[in-house]
N, C-alpha and C positions, 0 to 999 in steps of 0.2 A: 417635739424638741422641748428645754426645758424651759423655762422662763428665766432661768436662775445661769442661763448659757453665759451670760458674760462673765461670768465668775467661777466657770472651769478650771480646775489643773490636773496637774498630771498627778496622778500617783499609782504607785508598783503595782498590779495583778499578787497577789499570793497565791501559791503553790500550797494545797491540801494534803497534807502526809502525817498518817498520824505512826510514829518511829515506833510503837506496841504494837500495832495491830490488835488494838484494843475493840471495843465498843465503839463505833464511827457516830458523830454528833451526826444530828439530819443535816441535809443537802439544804443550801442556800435556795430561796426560793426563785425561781428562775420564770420571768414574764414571757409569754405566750408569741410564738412569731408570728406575726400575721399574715405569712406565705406560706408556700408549701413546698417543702424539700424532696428533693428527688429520697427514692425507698432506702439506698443506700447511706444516705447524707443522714436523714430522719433515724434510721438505728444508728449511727454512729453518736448519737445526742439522744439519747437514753436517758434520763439521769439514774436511773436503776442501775446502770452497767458502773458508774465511778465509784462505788461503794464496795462493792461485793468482787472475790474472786480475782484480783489481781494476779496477772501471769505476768514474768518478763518478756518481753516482748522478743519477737523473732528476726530476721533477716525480710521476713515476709510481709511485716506487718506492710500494710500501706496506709497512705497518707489520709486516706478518706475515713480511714478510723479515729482520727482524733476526739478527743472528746468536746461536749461543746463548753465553754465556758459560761460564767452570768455576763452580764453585760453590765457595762456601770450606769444605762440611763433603766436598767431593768429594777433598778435599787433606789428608795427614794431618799436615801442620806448619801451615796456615792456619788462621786465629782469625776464627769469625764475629763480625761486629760488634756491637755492644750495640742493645740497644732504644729507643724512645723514652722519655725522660723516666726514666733508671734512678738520677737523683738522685745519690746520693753513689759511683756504681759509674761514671758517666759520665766520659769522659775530655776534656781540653781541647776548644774549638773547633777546629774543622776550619781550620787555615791556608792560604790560599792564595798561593801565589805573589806575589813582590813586581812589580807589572806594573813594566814596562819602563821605561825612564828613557825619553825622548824626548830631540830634540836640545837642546831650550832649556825650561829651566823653564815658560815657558806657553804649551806645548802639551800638554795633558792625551794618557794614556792611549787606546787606542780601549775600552777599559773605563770609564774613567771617566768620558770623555764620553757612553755612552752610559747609565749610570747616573745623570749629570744629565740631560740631554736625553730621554732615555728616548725615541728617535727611533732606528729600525733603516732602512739599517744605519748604525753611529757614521762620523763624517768621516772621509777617510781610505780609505774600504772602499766600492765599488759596488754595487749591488745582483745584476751580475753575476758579480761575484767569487767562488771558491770560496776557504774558508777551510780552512787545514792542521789536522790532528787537535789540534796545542800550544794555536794559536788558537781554535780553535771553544769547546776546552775550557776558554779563558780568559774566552771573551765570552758564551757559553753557556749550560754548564755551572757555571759559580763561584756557589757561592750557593744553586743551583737545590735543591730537597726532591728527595733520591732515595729510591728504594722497593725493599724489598728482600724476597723472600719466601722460605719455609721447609716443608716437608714432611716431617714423621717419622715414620715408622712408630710405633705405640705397642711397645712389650716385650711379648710374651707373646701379643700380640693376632692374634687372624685376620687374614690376608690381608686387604690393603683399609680397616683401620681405624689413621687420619695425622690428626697435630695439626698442626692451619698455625702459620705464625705470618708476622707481619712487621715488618719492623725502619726505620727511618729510617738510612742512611748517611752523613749530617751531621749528626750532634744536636749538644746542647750543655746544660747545665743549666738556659740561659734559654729555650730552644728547646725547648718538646715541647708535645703535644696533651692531655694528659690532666690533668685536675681533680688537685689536689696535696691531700694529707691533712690536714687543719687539724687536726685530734687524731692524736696517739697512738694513740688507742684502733679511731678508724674504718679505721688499717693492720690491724686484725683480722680483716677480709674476705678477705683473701688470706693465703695462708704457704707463706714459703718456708721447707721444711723443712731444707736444706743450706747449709753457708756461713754467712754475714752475712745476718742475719735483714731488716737494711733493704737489700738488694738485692731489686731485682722484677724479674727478668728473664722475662719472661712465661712464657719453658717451665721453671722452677723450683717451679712454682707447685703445690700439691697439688690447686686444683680448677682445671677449665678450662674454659670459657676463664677466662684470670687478671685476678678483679677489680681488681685493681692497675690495670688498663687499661679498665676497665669505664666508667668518666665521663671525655666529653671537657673540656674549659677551659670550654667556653658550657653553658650549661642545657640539659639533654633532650637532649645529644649522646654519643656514641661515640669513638670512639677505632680508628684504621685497624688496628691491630692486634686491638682486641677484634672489628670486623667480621670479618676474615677469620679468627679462630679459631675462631667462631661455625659456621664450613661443614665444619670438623672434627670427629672422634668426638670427644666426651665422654668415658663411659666405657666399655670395650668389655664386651662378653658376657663374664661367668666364673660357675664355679661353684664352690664351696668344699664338699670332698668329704671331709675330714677325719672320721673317727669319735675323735677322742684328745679325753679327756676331763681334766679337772681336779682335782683331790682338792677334797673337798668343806671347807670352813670356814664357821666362824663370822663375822659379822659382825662381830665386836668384832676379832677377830684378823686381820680385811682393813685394817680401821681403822689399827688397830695398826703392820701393815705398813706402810702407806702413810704413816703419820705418820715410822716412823723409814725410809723412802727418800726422804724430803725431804732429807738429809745426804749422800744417793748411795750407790751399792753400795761391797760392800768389795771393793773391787777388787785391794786389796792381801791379800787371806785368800782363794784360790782353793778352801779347803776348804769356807770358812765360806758361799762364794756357793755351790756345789753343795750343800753339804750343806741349806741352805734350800728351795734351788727343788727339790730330787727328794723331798724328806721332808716337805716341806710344801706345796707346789703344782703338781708334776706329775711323774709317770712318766718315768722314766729309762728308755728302753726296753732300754737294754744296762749296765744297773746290774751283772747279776750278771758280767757280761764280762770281759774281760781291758781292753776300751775304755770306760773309763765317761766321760760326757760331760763331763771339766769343762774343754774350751775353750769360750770366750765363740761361736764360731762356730755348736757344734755345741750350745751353749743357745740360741742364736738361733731356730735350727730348730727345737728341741722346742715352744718360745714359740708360732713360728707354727705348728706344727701345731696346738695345741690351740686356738688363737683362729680357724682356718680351719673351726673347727666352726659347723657355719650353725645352729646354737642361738642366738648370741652377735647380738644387737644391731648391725644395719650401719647404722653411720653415713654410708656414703657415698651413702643413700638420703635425699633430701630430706626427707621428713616424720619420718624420727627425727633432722635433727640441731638443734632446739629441746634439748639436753641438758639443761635444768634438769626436764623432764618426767624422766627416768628419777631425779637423782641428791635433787631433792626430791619424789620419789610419795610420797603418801601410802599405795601400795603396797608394805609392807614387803618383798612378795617381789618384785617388781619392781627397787626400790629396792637390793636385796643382789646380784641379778644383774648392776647396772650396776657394783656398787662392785668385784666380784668379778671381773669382764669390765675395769674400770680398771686393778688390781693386776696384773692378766695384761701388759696393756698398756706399765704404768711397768717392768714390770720388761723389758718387749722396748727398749724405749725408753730406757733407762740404759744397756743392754748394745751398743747398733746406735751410741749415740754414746757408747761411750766413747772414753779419749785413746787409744788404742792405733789407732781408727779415723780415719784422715783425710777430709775432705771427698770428696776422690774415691772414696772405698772406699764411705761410706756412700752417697753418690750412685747408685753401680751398684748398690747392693745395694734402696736404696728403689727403682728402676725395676723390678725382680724380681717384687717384693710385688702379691701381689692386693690392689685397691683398697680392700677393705675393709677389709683391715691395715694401710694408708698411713692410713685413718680413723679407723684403731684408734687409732694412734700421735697422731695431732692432739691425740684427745683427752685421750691423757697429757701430751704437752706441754702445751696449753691448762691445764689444770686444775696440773700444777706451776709455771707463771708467775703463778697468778691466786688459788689457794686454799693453805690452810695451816692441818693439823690442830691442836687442841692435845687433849692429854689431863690431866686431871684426879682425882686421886682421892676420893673420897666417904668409902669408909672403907675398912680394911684389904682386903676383899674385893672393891669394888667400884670403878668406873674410870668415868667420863664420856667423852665426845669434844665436840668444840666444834668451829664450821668457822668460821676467819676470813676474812673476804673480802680481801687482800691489794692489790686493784687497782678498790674502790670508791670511793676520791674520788677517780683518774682518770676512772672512767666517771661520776662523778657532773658533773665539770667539762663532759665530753663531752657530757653528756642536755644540760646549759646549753646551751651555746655552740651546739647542734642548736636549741634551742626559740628564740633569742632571734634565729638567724640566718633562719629560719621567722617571724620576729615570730609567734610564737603569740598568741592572740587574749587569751590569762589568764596572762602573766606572773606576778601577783604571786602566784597562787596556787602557781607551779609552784617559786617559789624559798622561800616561806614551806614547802611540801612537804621541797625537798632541800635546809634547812640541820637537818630532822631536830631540832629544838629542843621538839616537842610529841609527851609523851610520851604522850598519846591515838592519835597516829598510829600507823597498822598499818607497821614497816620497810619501807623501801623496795625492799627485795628479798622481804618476803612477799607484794607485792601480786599478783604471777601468777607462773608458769613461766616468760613470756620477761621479766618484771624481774628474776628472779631471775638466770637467765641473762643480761644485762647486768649488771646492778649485780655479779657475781662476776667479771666478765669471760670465765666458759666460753661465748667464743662462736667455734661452726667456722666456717671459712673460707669462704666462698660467698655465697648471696643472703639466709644469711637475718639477716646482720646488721640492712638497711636497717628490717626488719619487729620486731627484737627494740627498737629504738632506740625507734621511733614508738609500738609497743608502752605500752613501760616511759613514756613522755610523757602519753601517755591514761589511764594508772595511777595516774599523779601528779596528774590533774587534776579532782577528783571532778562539775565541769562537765558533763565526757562524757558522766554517764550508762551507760549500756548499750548506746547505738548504736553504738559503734565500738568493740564486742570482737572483730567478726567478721575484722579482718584478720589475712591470713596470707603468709606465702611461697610457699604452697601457690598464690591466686590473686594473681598480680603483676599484673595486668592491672587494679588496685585503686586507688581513693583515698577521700575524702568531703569532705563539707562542713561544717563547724564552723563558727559563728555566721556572719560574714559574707566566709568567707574556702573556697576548694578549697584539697586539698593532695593530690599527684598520686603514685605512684611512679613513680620514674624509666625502670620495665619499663611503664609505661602509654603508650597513645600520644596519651593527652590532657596528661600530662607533656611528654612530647616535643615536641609543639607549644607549647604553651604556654609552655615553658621558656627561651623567645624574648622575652616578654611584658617590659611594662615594671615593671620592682621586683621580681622574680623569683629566686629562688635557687636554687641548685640545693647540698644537701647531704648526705651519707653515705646516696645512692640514695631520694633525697625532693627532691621538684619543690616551690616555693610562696613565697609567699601569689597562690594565682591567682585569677580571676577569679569571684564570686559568680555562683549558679546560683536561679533562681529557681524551676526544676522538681524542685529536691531539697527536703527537709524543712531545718530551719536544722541540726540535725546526723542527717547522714546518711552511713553507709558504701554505696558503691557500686561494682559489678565491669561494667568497658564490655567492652561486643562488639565485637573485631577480629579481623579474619581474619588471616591467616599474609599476610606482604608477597610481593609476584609478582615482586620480584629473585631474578637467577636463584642456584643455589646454589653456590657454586667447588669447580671440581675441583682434583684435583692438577697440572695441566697450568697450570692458572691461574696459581695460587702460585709454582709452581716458575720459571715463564718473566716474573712481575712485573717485574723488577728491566730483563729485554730491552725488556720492549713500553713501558716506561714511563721509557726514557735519554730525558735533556732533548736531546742530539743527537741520538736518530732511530735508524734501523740505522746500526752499523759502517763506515764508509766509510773512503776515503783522502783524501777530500776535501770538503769542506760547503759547496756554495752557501747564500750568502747570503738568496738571495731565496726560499729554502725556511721561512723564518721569518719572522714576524713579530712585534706587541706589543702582544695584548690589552692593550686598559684600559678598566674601566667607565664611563659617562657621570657623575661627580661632580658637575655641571651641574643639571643638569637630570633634579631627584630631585624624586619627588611625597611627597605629605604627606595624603593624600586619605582613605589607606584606613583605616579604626577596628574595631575587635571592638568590635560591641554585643550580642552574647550570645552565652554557652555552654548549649548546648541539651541536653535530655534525653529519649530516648521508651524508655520499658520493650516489652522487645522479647517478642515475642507468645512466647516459647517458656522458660520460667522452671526454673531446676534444681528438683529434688521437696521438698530440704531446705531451699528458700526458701519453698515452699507448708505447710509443715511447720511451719516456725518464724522465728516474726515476726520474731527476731535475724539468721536468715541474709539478707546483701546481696541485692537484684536486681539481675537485668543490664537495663541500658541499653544502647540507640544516642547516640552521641555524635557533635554537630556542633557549627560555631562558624558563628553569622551574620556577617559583615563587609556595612558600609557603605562605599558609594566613588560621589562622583558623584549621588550621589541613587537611586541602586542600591542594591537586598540580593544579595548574593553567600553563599548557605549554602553550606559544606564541609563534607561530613559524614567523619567520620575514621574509613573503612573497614578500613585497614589499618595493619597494626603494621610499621611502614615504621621504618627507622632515620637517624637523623641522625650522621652520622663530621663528628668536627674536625678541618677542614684543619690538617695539619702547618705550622709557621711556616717559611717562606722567609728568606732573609738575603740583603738589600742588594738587595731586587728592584725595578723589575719585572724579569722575565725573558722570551725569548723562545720563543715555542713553533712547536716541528717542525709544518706544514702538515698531516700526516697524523691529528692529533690532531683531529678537526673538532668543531666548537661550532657552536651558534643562540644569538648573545646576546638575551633578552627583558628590557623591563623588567617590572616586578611590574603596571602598571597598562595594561599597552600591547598586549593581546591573550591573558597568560595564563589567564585565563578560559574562554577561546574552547578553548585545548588539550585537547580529549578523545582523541585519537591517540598522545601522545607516545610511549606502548612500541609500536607500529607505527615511528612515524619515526625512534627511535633503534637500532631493528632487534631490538628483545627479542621481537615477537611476528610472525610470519610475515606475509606481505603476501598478498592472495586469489589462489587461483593461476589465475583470470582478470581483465586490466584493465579488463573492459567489465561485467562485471557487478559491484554491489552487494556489500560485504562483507557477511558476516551477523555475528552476535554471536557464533555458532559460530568463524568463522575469526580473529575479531580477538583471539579467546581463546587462541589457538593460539598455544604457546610455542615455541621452540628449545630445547626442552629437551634435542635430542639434539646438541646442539654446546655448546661450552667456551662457559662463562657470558663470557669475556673476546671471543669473536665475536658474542656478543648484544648488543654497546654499537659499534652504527658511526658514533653521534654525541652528543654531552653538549647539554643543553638548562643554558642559561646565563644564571639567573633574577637579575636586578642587582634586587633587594630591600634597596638605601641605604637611609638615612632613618631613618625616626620604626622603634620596636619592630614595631609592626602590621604595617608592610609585610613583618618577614619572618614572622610571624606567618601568614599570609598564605599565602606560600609553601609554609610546612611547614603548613598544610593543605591544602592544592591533593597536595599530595606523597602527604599519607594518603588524599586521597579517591580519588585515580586508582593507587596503590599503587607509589611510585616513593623507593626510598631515596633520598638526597642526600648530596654534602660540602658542609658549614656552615662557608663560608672570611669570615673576619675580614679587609677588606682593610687593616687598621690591620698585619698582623702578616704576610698571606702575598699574591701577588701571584696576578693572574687567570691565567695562563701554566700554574704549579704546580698550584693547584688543581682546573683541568681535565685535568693528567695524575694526579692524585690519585684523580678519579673515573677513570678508567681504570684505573688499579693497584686499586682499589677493585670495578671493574665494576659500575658504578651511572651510571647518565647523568643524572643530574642536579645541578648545581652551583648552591647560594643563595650571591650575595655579599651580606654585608654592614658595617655599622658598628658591628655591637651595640647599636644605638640614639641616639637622639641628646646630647648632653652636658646639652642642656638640660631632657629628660625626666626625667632622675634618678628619682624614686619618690616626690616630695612627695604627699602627699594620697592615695595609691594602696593599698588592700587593709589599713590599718590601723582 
């Protein structure tokens, strides 16, 4: 990745055509992939073949012949483009061309007319016509969601372990797919440690995949770039081999320090900063030398030596980064270890951004760091945005410290506006709680580890904000009880039920589905107020059983060739028939209204962890399903798998047309998808029996393509038109988890049926829900309150 990543943007691919057929300039030079491509895939990326012999292309052509393109990080003056939805980093709309004057004012465009008509091909044009590369790209492509994908090796890392990523090539500030931050405070999931703190550009991010991108715009969905970061390492294998150790202190004098580097180093006293850090918190190892360490560089280093000691608390490990457990224990040695392991940290962290360092510098140099000094460093930042010592004196001899919480009526506003947009079932109890006015009440940051951690705002970047928020809510609520201590980040596959109301986490895939429902919200990774359950207790925490979803997993072959397999023209050509496209549209007509969720189901499932047998506080697991009525029909979906819902990217001025080779099955929701038990056979994810006369067994339908590129396991998209009332898509996306098939959730108020089925392709997921988001008249009257 480049160093120069934070100052990315987008700019247009060009199209090579020289209108003579003259002499062809040489071929751009095109950087080496460092995979290896299936035989097919590898001659379809010739560069030999773009030059020479152009034919128009056939009926036959297929999609695996595209050409490959250069890549923008393949260039070393080319600027990859920006991501989806990077907010204030986003650059204008994408302008297109002023189409063409015609001879007399009324005679429309053949753009324009086919943007009203929305009839292929527009007047003017035959359906045998072949259209020029200028044309195609104007009647086409204009408008159309393009997909772009990204492959990095990580720094440091073994052979083999790449962060995907993917990007949108036309964004725009009103155009993107991901859920937008209502607080302040819920941008504390992700961080970007370099740059401009409100830039999200997914690969900035210090945890990955980058929650920035984690919620799509609709309830219970995703976001195309968080799917395909998700089939990327995480974080790779390292080992921290360090023996340098730290001079031992006092508590009082960690304190001490940290209170006076809230004012920053002296950066202007180069004696005064050596002289502290070797005489007071670590070994100069060439002190008595002719080179003693006092560049900031080569204090860098000694920093992270000693914090590479694997004594030190890693926070890049899910279950320590709850930080209010270490910095409020009640274990004093515990407690001085963290604050000691902090000091270490602010002070790597003062010195890596000071001003002598520029964004670029520091950039390369965080890529360097083992993960669990990038955690390190979080958590000194974290903690000097959000806390602020004071000290105090008692009497001549003696000294207090006090911790002020600096960024507690933000997260106080924030717990609000989480609990009221959840219509929690006991409002008045929760705002009579945080206006903090009864001094009987225990502070709101005493009441546990993760309120403390909220209301301080020490919260790290990752999943476990959603769980600190919900947390610190049922802290505040003394309704609760005891039933709902047990959640954690640790099990995300979690929700319960509270008087007459579920409330889901967004990692659940009863959220997921449900998240569709009518009155339904979706906020800072919490699904609800959904549907009441009659097989839980009236408050009950409960952990469902889902298996890992059976979409296949992306390689780097995948990603890397997205942006080829998924051009709204098709492969490269010199010329585009017409009649190679056409122009999806759903039936708007003739939309049923039939289907209803009359329950969410619950069976505790025969196989229970030990420390629910143990202790009547820990959660049980359930099987979770939803019954649907239709017709005078029960339809139960039982939600087997942890399947993911991606939000169609929004299209601009569509409908659009789609390349032939793109194939689709439109269904409605009430018109035979029931019947579907086949579909990953029919869209080509699971092998077909390798005799036609005999009987598949459950053996062979189980059989994946796992040894071919997840993007050859999709040779056709199932095209579920789920309009109408909530239910019906409701509906859908259970059908989806109980035969384990991820989906793009396309709005067709925002994106066009064309787009969205090359989205599941870039995607490699074969199945597409259209819908409306419900009906206008639905609204949420009378529903879950």
């Amino acid at each position: 990745m480049h160093s120069e990543i934070g100052h990315w943007e987008y700019i247009k691919r060009q199209r090579q055509h020289d209108a003579n057929w003259g002499p062809n300039p040489p071929p751009a030079p095109i950087a080496p992939f460092p995979y290896a491509f299936p035989d097919e895939v590898a001659a379809a990326v010739d560069i030999s073949q773009l030059q020479l012999n152009r034919v128009p292309k056939t009926r036959t052509s297929p999609v695996a012949t595209r050409t490959r393109v250069v890549r923008h990080g393949s260039q070393p003056h080319v600027l990859r483009p920006s991501s989806s939805g990077a907010e204030d980093s986003l650059i204008p709309s994408r302008q297109y061309a002023p189409p063409r004057r015609a001879g007399s004012y009324s005679h429309p465009t053949p753009l324009e007319e086919f943007r009203s008509s929305r009839r292929w091909p527009p007047s003017g044009i035959r359906l045998d016509d072949e259209l020029s590369p200028k044309d195609a790209e104007e009647l086409i492509g204009a408008g159309a969601s393009a997909f772009r994908g990204y492959c990095d090796a990580i720094p440091n890392a073994p052979p083999g372990y790449d962060r995907f990523y993917a990007v949108m090539t036309s964004e725009h500030q009103t155009r993107t797919d991901r859920a937008p931050f209502i607080q302040p405070a819920y941008r504390d999931m992700s961080l970007n440690m370099t740059g401009n703190p409100e830039s999200q550009f997914p690969w900035l991010s210090l945890e990955q995949p980058s929650m920035a991108y984690a919620y799509g715009k609709s309830a219970g969905t995703t976001t195309l770039n968080f799917w395909v970061s998700k089939s990327g390492s995480s974080l790779p294998p390292t080992k921290l081999a360090s023996d340098a150790k730290p001079r031992k202190l006092k508590f009082l004098q960690i304190l001490d320090r940290l209170q006076h580097l809230e004012s920053g180093l002296e950066l202007d006293d180069p004696e005064e900063m050596y002289r502290y850090l070797y005489s007071t918190l670590i070994e100069d190892p060439e002190r008595y030398s002719d080179h003693p360490h006092y560049g900031i560089d080569q204090q860098i280093a000694d920093l992270v030596a000693v914090l590479s000691n694997p004594t030190w608390i890693d926070f890049s490990n899910p279950k320590n980064q709850v930080v209010a457990k270490f910095f409020d224990s009640a274990d004093q040695h515990r407690k001085q270890e963290f604050f000691h392991q902090l000091l270490l940290s602010v002070e790597l962290y003062l010195r890596i951004h000071s001003k002598d360092h520029t964004d670029k510098a520091k950039r390369k140099l965080l890529m360097q760091l083992p993960p669990a000094i990038t955690w390190d460093l979080a958590v000194a930042q974290r903690w000097m945005e959000n806390m602020e010592i004071t000290k105090s004196r008692t009497s001549q001899s003696q000294s207090t410290f006090s911790f002020e919480l600096k960024s507690k009526k933000r997260q106080i506003e924030a717990l609000r506006v989480f609990a009221v947009t959840l219509k929690w079932p006991n409002m008045d109890e929760i705002d009579y709680v945080l206006e903090e006015k009864d001094k009987k009440e225990k502070p709101l940051e005493d009441r546990s580890a993760d309120a403390m951690s909220w209301f301080s705002g020490i919260v790290l970047p990752g999943r476990t904000l959603p769980w600190l928020i919900m947390n610190s809510l049922i802290d505040c609520d003394r309704d609760t009880g005891d039933a709902l201590n047990s959640l954690t980040h640790m099990h995300t596959s979690s929700g319960f039920q509270y008087r007459a109301n579920t409330y889901w986490s967004a990692q659940c895939i009863v959220g997921k589905v449900l998240g569709a429902a009518r009155g339904v919200k979706q906020i800072a990774g919490w699904i609800g107020p959904c549907i009441y359950t009659p097989d839980l207790k009236r408050t009950e925490c409960v952990r469902v059983k889902q298996h890992e979803s059976l979409d296949p997993k992306l390689s780097p072959a995948d990603v890397d060739m997205l942006d080829v397999r998924t051009d709204p023209l098709g492969p490269e050509e010199a010329s585009y028939p017409a009649a190679d496209y056409e122009v999806p549209m759903p039936d708007m007509d003739d939309v049923t209204d039939l289907i209803r969720v009359v329950k969410l189901s619950f069976v505790p499932t025969k196989e229970q962890p030990s420390s629910a047998r143990q202790s009547a506080g820990i959660p049980l697991v359930f099987d979770a399903a939803i019954y649907f009525a239709c017709g005078g029909e029960s339809w139960p979906m039982k939600l087997r798998y942890d399947v993911d819902f991606i939000n169609a990217f929004p299209c601009h001025q569509g409908p659009h047309v789609l390349f032939y080779d793109f194939d689709y099955q439109a269904i409605k929701i009430d018109e035979g998808l029931v019947d579907i038990q086949d579909w990953g056979r029919q869209s080509g994810r699971i092998s077909r029996p390798s005799s036609a006369r005999s009987s598949p067994s459950k053996k062979s339908l189980t059989l994946t393509n796992s040894d071919k590129p997840a993007h050859m396991q999709v040779s056709k998209v199932l095209a579920i038109e789920a309009l109408g009332v909530s239910d019906n898509e409701v509906f859908a996306r259970a059908w989806c988890s109980h035969h384990g098939h991820s989906a793009i959730v396309a709005n067709i108020k925002e994106t066009c049926m064309a787009c969205a089925i090359r989205e599941a392709y870039a995607a490699c997921v074969s199945v597409v829900i259209f819908t409306e988001g419900g009906k206008e008249t639905e609204k949420d009257e009378g529903v879950y309150v």
